[in-house]
N, C-alpha and C positions, 0 to 999 in steps of 0.2 A: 347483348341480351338485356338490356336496362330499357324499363319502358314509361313512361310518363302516362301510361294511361291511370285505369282505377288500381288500387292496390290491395284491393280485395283478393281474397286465397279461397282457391275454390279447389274439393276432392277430386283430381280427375282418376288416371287410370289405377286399377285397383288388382294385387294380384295376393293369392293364398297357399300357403301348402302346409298343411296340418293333420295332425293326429285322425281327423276325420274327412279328409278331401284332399285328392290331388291337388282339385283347383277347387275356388269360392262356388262355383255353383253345386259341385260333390259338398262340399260342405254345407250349405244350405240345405239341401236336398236330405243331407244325413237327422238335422232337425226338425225337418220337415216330417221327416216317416218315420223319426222317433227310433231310428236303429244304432245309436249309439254306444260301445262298450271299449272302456279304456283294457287295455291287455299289462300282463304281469311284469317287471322289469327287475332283472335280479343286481342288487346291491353288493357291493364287496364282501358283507358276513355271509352271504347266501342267503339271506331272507329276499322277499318279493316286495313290491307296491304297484299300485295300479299307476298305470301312464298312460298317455294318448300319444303314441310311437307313430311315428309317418312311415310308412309300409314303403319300403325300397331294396328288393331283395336284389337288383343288377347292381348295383354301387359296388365297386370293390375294395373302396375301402373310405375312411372320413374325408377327404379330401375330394375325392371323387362324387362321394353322395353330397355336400354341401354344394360342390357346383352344380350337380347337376338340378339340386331341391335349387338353386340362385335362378337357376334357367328359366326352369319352372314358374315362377313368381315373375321375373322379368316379364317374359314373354306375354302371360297372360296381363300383365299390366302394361301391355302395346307401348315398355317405354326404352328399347334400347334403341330407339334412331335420337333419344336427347344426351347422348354419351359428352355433350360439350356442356350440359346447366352438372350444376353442384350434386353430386351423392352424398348424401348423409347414412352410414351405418349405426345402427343402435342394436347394443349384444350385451347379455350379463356374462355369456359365458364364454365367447369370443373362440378361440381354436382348441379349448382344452383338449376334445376330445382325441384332436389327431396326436399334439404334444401325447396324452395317456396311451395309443396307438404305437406312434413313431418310438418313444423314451425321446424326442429331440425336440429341445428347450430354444424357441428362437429368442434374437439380441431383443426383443423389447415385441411388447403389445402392440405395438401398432403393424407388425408382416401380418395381421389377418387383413387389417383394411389395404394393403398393398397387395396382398395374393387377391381379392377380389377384383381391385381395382385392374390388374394383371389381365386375369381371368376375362374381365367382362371387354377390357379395352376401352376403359373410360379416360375418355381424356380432360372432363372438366375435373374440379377441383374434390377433394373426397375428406371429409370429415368421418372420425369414428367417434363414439358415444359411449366408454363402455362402463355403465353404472348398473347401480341395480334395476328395478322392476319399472321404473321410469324413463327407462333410456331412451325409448321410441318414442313417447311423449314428450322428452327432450328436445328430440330431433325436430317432431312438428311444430313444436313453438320454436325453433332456430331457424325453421325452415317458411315460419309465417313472420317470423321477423325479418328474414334476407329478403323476401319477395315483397313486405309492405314498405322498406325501406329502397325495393328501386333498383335493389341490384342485380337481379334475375326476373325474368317471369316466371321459371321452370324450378323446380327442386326434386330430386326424387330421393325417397328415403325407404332403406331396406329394414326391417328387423329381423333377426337374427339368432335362431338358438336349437340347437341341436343336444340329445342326449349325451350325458357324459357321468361317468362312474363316480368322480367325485364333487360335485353340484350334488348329484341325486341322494349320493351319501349322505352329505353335506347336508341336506335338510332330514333326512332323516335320523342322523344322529341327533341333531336338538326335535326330534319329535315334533316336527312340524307336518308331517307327510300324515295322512290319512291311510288306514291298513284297508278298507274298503269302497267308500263312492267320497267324491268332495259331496257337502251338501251342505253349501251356502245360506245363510239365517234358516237353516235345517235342524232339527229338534235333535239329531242325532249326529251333528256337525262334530267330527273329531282331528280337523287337519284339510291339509289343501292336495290338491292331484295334481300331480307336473305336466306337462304338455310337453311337443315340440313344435314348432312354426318355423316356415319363413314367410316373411310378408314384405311386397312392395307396393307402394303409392307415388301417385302423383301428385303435387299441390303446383295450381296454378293459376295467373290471371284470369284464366277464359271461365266466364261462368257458366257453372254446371248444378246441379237439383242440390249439393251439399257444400257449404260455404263454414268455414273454421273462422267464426266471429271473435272468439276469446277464447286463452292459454295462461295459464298460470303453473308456475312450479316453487315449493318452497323446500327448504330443510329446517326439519326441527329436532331439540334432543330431548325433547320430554319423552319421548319412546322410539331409542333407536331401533328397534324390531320389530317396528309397526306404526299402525296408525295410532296415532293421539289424534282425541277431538277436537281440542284447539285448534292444532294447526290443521285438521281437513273443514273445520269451519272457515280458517283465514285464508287457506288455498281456494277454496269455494267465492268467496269474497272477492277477492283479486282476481278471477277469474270472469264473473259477474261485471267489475268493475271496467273488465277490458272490455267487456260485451255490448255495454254501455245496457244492460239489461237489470232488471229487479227479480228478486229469486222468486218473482210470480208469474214472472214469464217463461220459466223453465217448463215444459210438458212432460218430461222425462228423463230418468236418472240412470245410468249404468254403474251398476256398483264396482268395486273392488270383490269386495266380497268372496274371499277364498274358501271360506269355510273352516276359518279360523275362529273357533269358540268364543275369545276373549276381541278378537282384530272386528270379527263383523258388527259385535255391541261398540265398541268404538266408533267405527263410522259412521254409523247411524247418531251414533249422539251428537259428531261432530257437524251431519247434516240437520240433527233437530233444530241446532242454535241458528240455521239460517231459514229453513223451508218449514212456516204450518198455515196450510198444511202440505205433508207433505206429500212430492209430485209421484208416479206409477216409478215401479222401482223393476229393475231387469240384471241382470248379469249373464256372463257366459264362462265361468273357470270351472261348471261342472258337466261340461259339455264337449268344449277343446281342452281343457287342463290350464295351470297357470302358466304360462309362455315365456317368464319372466321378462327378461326387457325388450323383448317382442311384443307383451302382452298390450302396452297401448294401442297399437297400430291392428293388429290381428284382433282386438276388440272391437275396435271401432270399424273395419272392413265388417267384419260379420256381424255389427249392428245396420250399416246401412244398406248392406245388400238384404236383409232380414225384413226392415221396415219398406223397402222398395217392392221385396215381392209378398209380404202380408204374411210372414211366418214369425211365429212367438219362441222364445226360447222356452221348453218344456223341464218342467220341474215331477222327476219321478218317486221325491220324497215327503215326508211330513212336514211341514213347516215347523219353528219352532211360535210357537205361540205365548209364551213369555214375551218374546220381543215386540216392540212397538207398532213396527212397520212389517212388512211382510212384500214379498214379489210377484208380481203382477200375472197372473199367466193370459193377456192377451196384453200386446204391444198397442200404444193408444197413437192416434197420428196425433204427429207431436212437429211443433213449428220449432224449437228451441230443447235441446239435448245437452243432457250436462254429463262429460263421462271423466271417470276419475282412475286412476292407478294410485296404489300406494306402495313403502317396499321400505325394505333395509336401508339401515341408515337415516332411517327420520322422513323418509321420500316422500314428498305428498304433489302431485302432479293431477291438475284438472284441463281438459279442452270443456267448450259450448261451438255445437255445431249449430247452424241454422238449414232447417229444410226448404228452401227457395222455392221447389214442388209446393208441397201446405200453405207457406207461406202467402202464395199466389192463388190459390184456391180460395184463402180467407178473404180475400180482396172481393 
């Protein structure tokens, strides 16, 4: 599988199952026609939060529904005939939900990535990822480093996150969950909305219209519970710096942007210190919900299948107008994409895609 040709990482097959679409094109489609609404999710006190739940009422139980949501995504990502290149999984919250199901504790974190690996009948090699809100972002930069380095052409990397009682609790005991809609640099932003996803992709030699020119990831402890500007300015940086690009060749920015009061003035500052001015700004966590460490990979699927077929991500609130920058409501063709994840733990994780479609047009 080792190729001497270019070592360039290009997006190939792409697959989705979320809060709002079986597959990526229901999901587009859901943005499209503006029919969006997260539904109720009851927490252990018995109170409610709004969620983006993936509708699967045959599943008979967690176990069941996670294979069958893995199918799903596979599938439509035309990639189970590469069951011999590398898997990479990336999960914050890996089996809790069947463990909270079953009461049965397995010997260690890693039987999720072995029950997959099972399940799918993968015989190349499988890596799990299981960090916070960065995991899937992790993955593609491990997965743009195996492949520039020669040892695969092929990678395919799943993301992974399903509801579960205590995650949802879990943010909503530190009041971080939102009692009504996410609404990202929104005037009335009070919290972030959870999501659930699977996502799979493919990255690979053969070039295709979305090329992953630069990855960066760092950790920082000026704010383990979020973003610090420094460091999404130095992740920004180093990110840039792989691109071999100047932050004025960026055309577009996908935020983090949860709809966290205090996290969305953060990022922005930490993006003032490198971009002015600064480039059209977009997000998607009040539309799928935060996916947690799914959410790089399921951002970046439903940003490029978005800008392929000319559909913007719709904002049905106030902006907040204190803030400096504001989000875009039409998507601009953009040759160079900058998209970032932040998360627990100090997480600051950025890709730059290049649109080789635009690209060539400017030519």
């Amino acid at each position: 599988r080792k190729t001497s040709m270019s070592t360039a990482v290009y997006l190939h097959g792409r697959g989705l199952v979320c809060g709002i679409g079986a597959d990526l094109n229901q999901a587009v489609s859901a943005i499209r026609e503006r029919r969006i609404e997260a539904t109720p999710i009851r927490l252990p006190d018995d109170s409610t939060r709004p969620y983006f739940q993936i509708p699967n009422p045959t599943a008979a139980n967690w176990r069941c529904r996670i294979e069958q949501t893995i199918d799903q995504a596979i599938h439509e990502a035309g990639v189970a005939h590469l069951i011999d290149s590398p898997l990479i999984i990336a999960s914050s919250c890996l089996n809790i939900g069947e463990i909270i199901e079953t009461g049965e504790f397995p010997a260690g974190y890693i039987s999720f990535a072995e029950h997959i690996q099972s399940h799918l009948g993968w015989r190349g090699t499988v890596q799990l990822i299981p960090v916070a809100c960065t995991a899937a972002m992790q993955a593609i930069l491990l997965a743009k480093n195996i492949i520039e380095h020669g040892m695969y052409n092929d990678v395919v990397i799943l993301g992974i996150e399903l509801a579960n009682n205590v995650t949802t609790g879990g943010f909503a005991s530190m009041q971080l969950l939102s009692h009504s809609h996410s609404q990202p640099l929104g005037a009335q932003r009070d919290g972030m909305v959870l999501g659930e996803a699977v996502g799979a992709i493919h990255l690979s030699t053969k070039p295709t219209r979305w090329q992953i020119i630069g990855a960066a990831n760092i950790v920082s402890g000026a704010d383990p519970t979020g973003a610090a500007p420094a460091a999404v300015h130095e992740v920004v940086q180093r990110a840039l710096r792989h691109s071999s690009l100047s932050a004025k060749q960026i055309d577009l920015i996908k935020l983090q942007a949860t709809g966290s009061p205090q996290g969305d003035i953060n990022e922005l500052d930490g993006l003032a210190q490198t971009f002015s001015p600064m480039p059209p700004l977009t997000t998607f966590k009040h539309l799928v919900g935060h996916t947690l460490g799914a959410s790089g990979m399921v951002e970046l699927i439903l940003l490029t299948a978005c800008l392929e077929q000319g559909v913007t991500p719709y904002y049905d609130y106030d902006c907040d107008e204190g803030l400096p920058h504001r989000l875009h409501h039409e998507l601009p063709k953009a040759n160079h994409i900058l998209s970032i994840i932040l998360g627990f733990g100090g997480e600051h994780a950025a890709i730059v895609v290049k649109d080789c479609h635009e690209a060539a047009n400017d030519v």
